[in-house]
N, C-alpha and C positions, 0 to 999 in steps of 0.2 A: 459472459463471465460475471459480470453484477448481478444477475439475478442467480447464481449459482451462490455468491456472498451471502446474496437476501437471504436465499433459501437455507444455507449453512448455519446463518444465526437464527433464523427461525427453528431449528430442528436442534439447537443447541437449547437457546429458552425453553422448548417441550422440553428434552431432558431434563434443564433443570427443576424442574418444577415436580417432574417425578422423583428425580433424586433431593429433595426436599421433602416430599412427600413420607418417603421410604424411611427420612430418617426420622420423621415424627413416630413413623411406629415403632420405630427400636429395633434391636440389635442386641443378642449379649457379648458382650466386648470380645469375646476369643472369636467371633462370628462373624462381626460387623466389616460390611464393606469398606467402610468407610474410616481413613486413617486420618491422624490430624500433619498438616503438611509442617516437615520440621523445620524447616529451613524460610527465610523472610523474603531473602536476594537472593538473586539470581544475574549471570552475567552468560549471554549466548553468542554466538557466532552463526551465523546464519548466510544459507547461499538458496538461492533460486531463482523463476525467472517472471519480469517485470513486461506486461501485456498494456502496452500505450494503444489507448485509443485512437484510433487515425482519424485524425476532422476533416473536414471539407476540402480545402486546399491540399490536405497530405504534407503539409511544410513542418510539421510537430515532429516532437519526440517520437522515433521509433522502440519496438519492443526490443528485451537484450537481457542478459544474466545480470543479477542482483547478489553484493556480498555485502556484508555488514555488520553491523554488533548491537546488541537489545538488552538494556539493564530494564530490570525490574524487582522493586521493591513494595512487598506486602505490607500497606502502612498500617492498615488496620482488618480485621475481619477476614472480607472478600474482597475488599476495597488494594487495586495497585495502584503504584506510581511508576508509569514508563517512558524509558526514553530510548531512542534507536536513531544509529546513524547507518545511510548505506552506500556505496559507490556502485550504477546502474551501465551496464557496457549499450549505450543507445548513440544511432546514428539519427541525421537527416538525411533530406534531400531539399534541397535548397532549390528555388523559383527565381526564373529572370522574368519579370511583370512588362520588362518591354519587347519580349523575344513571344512567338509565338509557333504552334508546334510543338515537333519533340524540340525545336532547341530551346523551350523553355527551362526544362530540368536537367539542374545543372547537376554533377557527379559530387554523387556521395559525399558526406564529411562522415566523421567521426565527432559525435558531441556527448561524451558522459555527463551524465547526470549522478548530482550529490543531491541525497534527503536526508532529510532529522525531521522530527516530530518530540514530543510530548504528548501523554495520551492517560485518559484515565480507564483501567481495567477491571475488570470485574471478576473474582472465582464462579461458576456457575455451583459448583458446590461447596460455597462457602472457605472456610479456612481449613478443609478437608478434600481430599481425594477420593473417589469413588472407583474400587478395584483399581488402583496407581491412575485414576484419570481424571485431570482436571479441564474442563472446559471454560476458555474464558470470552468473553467480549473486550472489544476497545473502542475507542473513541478519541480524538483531539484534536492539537493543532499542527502548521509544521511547516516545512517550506521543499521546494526543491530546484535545483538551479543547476543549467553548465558554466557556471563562472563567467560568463562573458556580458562583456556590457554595451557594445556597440553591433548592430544588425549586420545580418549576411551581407552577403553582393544582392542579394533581391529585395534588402529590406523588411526581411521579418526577424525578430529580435525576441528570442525564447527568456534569456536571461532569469532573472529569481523570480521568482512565482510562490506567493502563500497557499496552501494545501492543508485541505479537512482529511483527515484522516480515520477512515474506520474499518472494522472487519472482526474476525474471529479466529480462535485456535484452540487447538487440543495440547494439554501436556501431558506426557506422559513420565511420572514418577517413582520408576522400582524402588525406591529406598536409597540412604547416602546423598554422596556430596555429585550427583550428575543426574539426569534427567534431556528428554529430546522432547520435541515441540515440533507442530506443524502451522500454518499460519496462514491465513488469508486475508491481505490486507487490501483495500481499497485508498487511491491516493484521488482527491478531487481538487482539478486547477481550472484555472482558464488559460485560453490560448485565443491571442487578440493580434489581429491583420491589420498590415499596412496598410493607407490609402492608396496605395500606387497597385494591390490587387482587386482592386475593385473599376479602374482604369483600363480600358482598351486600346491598346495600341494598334498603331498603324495597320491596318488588313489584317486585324485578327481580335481575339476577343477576350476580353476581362478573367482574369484566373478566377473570381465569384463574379457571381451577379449578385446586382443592386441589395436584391431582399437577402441576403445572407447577414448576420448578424456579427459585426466589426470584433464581437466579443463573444466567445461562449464559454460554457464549460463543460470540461472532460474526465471523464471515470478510467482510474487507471487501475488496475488492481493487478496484484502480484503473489504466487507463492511462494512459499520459501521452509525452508526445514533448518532445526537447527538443535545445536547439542549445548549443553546448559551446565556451568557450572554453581551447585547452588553452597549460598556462606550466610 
């Protein structure tokens, strides 16, 4: 799914560059693909679904439908200013580090996760649409958390996590106060293990071994569609 991102912004940058291109040679204005976008804000509603990377132990955030809301404001040029919050429908599964077997994995929870970010955007065709189509990039920072502050029964403890935030999208702008959008966003965290799985218990064996790393990080990325109102 990350390299489908990579590739998405990569294939967006080639457009822009052509659609920059195209507007250097001109246009006579009843002609011109290219409109200037009227509107500065934008406020969307947004639903889709959120693809958690599974790590090594499997004790992380699972994948689950994603709702939430994404203001954006063109402060300058090509240049935005964005912010998004979302509520993610994601489960674990939870590890007993002393049990071994199936009856390590214990049943299911239910653990949603909440994100916000802040992010800087970019119009790939400037402070204009190209045939009603704006492509953008983003960038920033952000957090994502299920609110809880004290570890499972097994001892691993998801709790708030700071997360890089990046990816890309397509708007699409008939004209007027609405517009829909498509979006591909990547959320990057780590997810960090208890000592007690790296311990083996009585006649069975460590949920990792030794060389696994106490800490990593995980690419999460998610799509989502959404309808726009622009003021």
């Amino acid at each position: 799914m990350t390299t489908r991102l990579t590739t998405l912004v990569a294939g967006l940058l080639a457009f822009a560059s052509q659609a920059v291109a195209a507007q250097l040679v001109g246009h006579p204005p009843t002609s011109s693909p290219f409109l200037d976008l009227e509107y500065a804000q934008e406020f969307t509603l947004i639903g889709g679904q959120y693809h958690a990377h599974r790590d090594p132990a499997d004790v992380g955030p699972q994948p689950g439908a994603l709702f939430g809301a994404h203001y954006e404001w063109r402060a300058t040029g090509p240049l935005n200013l964005v912010g998004d919050l979302a509520r993610i429908s994601s489960s674990r599964d939870p590890l007993d580090p002393l049990k071994t077997g199936t009856a390590r994995v214990l049943p299911s929870v239910n653990r949603p996760l909440y994100a916000g970010s802040f992010s800087l955007g970019m119009n790939l065709t400037g402070a204009k649409s190209w045939h009603h189509i704006v492509p953008e990039v983003t960038g920033g920072l952000g957090f994502i958390s299920d609110l809880r502050t004290v570890p499972d029964s097994g001892g691993f403890k998801f709790g708030t996590r700071f997360a890089l935030n990046w990816g890309a999208g397509i708007k699409y702008v008939p004209g007027g106060h609405w517009q829909v959008r498509a979006d591909l966003t990547n959320r990057s965290y780590t997810i960090a293990y208890p000592e007690a799985f790296f311990v083996a218990p009585a006649g069975g064996t460590a949920i990792l071994s030794a060389d696994q790393s106490k800490s990593l990080w995980v690419n999460n990325p998610a799509f989502t569609l959404g309808l726009s109102r622009l003021f």
